[in-house]
Backbone as CSV, one residue per row, in Angstrom:
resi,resn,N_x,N_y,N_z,CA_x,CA_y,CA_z,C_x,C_y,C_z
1,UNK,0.852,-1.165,0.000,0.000,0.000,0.000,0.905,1.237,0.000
2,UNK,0.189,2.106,-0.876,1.384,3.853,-1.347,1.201,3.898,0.529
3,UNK,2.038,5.173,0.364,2.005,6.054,1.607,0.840,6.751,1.840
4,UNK,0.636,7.620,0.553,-1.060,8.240,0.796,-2.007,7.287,1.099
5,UNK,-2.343,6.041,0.609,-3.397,4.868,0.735,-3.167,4.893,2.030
6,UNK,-2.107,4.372,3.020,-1.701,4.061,4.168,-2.431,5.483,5.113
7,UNK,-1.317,6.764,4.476,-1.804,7.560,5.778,-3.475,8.118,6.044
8,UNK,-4.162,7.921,4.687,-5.628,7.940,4.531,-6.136,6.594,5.534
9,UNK,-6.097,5.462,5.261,-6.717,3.858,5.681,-6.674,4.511,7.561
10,UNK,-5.247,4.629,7.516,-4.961,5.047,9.251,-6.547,6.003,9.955
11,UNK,-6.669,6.570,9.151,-7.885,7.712,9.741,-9.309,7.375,9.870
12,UNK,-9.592,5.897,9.110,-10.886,5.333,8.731,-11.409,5.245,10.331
13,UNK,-11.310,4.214,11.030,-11.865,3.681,12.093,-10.356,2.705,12.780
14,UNK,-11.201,2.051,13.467,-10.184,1.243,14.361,-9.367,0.159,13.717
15,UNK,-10.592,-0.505,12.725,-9.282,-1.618,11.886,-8.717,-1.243,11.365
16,UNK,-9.340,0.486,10.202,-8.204,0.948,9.386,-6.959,0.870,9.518
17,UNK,-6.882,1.597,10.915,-5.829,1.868,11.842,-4.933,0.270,11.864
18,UNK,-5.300,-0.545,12.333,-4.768,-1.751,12.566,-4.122,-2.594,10.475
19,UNK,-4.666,-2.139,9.925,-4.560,-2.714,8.587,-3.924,-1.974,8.284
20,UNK,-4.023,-0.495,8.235,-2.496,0.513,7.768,-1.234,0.240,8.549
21,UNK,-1.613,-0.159,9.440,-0.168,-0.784,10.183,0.483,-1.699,9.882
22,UNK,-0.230,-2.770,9.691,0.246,-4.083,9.485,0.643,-4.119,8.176
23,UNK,-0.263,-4.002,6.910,0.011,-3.724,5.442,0.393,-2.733,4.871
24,UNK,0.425,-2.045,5.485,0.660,-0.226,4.587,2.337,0.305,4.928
25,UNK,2.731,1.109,4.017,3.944,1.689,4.196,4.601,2.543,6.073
26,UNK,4.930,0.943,6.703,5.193,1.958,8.150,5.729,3.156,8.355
27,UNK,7.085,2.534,7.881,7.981,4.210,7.849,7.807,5.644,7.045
28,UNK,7.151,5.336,5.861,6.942,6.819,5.191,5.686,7.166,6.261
29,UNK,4.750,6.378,6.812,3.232,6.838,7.667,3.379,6.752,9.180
30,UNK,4.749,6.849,9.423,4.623,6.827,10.502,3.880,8.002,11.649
31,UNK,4.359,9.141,10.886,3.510,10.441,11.636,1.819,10.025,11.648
32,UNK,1.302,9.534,10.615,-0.238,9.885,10.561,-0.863,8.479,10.965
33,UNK,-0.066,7.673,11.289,-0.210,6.451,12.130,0.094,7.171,13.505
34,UNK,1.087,7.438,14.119,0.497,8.264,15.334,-0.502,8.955,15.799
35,UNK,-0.919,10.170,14.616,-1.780,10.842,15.166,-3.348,10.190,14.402
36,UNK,-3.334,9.378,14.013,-4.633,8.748,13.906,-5.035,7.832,15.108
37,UNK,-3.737,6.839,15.649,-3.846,6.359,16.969,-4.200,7.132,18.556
38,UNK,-3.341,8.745,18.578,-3.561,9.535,19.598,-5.087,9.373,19.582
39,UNK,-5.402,10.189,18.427,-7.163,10.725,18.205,-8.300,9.553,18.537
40,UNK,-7.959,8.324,17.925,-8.926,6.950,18.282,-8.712,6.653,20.204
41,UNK,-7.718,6.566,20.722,-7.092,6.569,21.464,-7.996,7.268,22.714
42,UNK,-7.719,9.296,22.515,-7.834,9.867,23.312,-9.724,9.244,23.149
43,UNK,-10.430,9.602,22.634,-11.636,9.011,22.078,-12.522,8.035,22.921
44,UNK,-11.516,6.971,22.615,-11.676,5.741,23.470,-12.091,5.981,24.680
45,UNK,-11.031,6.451,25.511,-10.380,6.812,26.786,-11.639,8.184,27.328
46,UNK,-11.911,8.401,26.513,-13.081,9.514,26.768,-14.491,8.889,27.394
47,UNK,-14.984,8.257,26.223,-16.176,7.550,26.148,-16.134,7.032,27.717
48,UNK,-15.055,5.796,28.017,-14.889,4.971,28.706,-14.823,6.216,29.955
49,UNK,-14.146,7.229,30.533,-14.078,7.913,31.454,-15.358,8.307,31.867
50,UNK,-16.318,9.169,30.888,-17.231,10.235,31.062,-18.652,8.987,31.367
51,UNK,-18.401,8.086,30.778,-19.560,6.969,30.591,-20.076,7.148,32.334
52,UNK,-19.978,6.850,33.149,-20.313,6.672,34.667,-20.876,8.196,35.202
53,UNK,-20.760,9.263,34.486,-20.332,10.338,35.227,-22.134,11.201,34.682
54,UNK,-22.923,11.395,35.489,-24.420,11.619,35.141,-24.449,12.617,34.149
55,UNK,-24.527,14.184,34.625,-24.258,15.279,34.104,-22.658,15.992,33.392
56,UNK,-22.367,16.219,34.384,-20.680,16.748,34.006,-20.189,15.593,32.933
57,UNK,-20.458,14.286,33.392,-19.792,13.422,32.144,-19.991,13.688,30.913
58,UNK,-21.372,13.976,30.545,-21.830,14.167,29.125,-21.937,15.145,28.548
59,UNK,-21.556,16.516,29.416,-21.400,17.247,28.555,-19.861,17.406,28.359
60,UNK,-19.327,17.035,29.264,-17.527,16.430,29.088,-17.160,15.837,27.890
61,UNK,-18.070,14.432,27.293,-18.115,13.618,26.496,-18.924,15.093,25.603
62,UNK,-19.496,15.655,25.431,-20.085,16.016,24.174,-18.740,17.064,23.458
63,UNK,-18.550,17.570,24.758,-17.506,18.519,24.136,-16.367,18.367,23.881
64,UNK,-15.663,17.175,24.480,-14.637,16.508,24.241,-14.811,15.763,22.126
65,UNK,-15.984,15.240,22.569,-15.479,13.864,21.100,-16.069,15.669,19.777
66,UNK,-16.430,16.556,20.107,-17.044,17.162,19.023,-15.412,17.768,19.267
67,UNK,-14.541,18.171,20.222,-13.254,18.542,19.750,-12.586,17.385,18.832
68,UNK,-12.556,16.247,19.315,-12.197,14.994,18.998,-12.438,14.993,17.516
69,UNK,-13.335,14.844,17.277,-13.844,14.926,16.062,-12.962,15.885,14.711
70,UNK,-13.194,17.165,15.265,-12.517,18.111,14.566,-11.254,18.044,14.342
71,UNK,-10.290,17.612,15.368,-8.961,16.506,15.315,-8.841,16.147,14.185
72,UNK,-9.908,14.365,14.282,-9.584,13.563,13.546,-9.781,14.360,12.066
73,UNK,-10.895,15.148,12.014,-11.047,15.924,10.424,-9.816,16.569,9.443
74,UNK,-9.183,17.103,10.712,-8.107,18.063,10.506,-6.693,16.830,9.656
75,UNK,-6.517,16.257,10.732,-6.045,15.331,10.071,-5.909,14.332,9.088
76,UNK,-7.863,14.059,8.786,-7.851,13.138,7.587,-7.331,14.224,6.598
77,UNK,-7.694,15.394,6.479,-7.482,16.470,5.616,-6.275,16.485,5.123
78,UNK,-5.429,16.467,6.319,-3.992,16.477,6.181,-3.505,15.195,5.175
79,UNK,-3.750,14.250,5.811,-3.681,13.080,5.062,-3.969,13.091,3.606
80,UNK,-5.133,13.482,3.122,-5.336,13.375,1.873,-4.365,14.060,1.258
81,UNK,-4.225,15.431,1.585,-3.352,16.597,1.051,-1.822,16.087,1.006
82,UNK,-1.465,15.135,1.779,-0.314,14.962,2.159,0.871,16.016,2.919
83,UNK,0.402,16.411,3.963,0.787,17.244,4.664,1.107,16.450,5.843
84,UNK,2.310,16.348,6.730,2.401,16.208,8.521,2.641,17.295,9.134
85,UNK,0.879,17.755,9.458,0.801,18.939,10.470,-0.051,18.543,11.562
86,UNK,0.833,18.399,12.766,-0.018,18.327,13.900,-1.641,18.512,14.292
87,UNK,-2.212,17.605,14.903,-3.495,18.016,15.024,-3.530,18.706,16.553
88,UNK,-4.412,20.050,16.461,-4.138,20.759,17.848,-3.986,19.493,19.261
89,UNK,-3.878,20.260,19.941,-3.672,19.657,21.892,-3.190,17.933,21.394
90,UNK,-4.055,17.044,21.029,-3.405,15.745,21.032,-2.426,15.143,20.001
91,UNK,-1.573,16.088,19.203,-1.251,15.875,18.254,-0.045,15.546,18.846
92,UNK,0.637,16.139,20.231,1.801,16.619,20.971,2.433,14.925,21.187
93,UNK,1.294,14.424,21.194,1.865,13.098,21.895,2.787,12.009,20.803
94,UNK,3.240,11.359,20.974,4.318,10.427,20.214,4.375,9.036,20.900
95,UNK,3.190,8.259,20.474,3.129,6.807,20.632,3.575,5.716,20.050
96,UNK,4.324,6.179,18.417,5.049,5.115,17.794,6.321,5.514,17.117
């Protein structure tokens, strides 16, 4: 798989993510394999936090995944364009 195929697949959902890894060009995608993982990641970790939490949780969770969201947008964007530009606040992190 090209690099663009790869750093696009990375942004789909959760297997994308797992299938651009495994099959797709690691080293040229490595940036947008990170920040597609941060974004699914922080996401995850959201849902799962705010889930228990009555009030404050959900609007925590609303305003969190609609930032979340805009993230991941920013980035598929990037991706298509072929650009590695950070996605704001969770972009900072470096997981692979």
């Amino acid at each position: 798989m090209s690099k663009r195929a790869t750093d696009i697949v990375a942004y789909l959902s959760w297997p994308g993510l797992l299938v651009a890894f495994l099959i797709g060009d690691r080293a040229g995608s490595r940036f947008h394999l990170n920040q597609s993982l941060v974004i699914w990641l922080a996401i995850t970790l959201l849902s799962i936090a705010t889930r228990w939490m009555p009030l404050i949780g959900w609007i925590v969770q609303i305003a969190g995944c609609l930032f979340l969201t805009a993230c991941w947008f920013i980035g598929f964007i990037n991706a298509i364009q072929g650009v590695e530009k950070e996605v704001p606040l969770v972009g900072q992190f470096h997981l692979l």
